[in-house]
N, C-alpha and C positions, 0 to 999 in steps of 0.2 A: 169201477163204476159201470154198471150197467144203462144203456138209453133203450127207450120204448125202439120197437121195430119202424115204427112211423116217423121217428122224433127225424127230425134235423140238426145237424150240427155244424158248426163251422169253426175251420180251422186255419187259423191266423199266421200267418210265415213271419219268422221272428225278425229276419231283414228287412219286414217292411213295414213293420210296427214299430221299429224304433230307428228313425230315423232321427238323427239329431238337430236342434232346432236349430234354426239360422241365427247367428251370431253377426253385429252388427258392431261398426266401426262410430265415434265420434270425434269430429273433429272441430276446430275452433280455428277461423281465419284471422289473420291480422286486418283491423281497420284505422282509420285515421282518430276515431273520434271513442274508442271504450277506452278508459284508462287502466294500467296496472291492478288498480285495487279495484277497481268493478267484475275483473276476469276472474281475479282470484276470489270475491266476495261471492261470485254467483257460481262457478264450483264448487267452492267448500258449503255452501249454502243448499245445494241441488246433488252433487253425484254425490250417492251413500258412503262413507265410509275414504273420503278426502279430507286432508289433513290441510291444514293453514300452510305448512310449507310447500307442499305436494303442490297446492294451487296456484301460488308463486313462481315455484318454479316453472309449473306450466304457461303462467300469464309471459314471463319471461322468453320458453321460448315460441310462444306464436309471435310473439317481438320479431324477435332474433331470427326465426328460420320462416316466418310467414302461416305455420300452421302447426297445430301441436296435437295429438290424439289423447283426448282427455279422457274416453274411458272406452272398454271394450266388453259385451256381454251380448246376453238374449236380445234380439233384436224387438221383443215386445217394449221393454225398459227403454232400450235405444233410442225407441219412437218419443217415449215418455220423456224423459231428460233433454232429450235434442230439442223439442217444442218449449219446456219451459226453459227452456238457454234462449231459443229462440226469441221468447216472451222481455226477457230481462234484455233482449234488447245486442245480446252478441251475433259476431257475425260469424255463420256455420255453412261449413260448406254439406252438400247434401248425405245422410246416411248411406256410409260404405258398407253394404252387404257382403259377409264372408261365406 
């Protein structure tokens, strides 16, 4: 391909065009007052592609260990899903950026 004598061009270094997007941690604290079935009803209700068991056993261990990482992706979604958990009323500790 030929450019005019005048033209302009610009060339993009491939290490710095693709850098990978930040990946973001959620997690779920244990409180006194959300019960088993409202942890599990508003995960499988909210993170995509959470199964009825899957959120059980999550509800289980924020019980048990005090904090359970209920899901892990793009940190734009991360944003997204953490406030509507937030919304429903769970207690989240704040988004872990990886």
């Amino acid at each position: 391909m030929k450019f005019p004598i005048n033209s302009t061009t610009t060339v993009l270094d491939p290490k710095t065009t693709k850098r990978k997007y930040p990946e973001a941690r959620i997690i779920v604290l244990d409180d006194n007052f959300n019960s088993f079935e409202h942890v599990a009803n508003c995960l499988v209700t909210i993170i995509p592609g959470m199964s009825k068991k899957r959120s059980w056993a999550l509800a289980v261990e924020v019980d048990r260990e005090g904090s359970a990482e209920v899901w892990r992706g793009p940190l734009e979604q991360a944003e997204l899903y953490h406030q509507q958990l937030v919304r429903k009323g769970l207690t989240m500790a704040p988004i872990e950026k990886n």
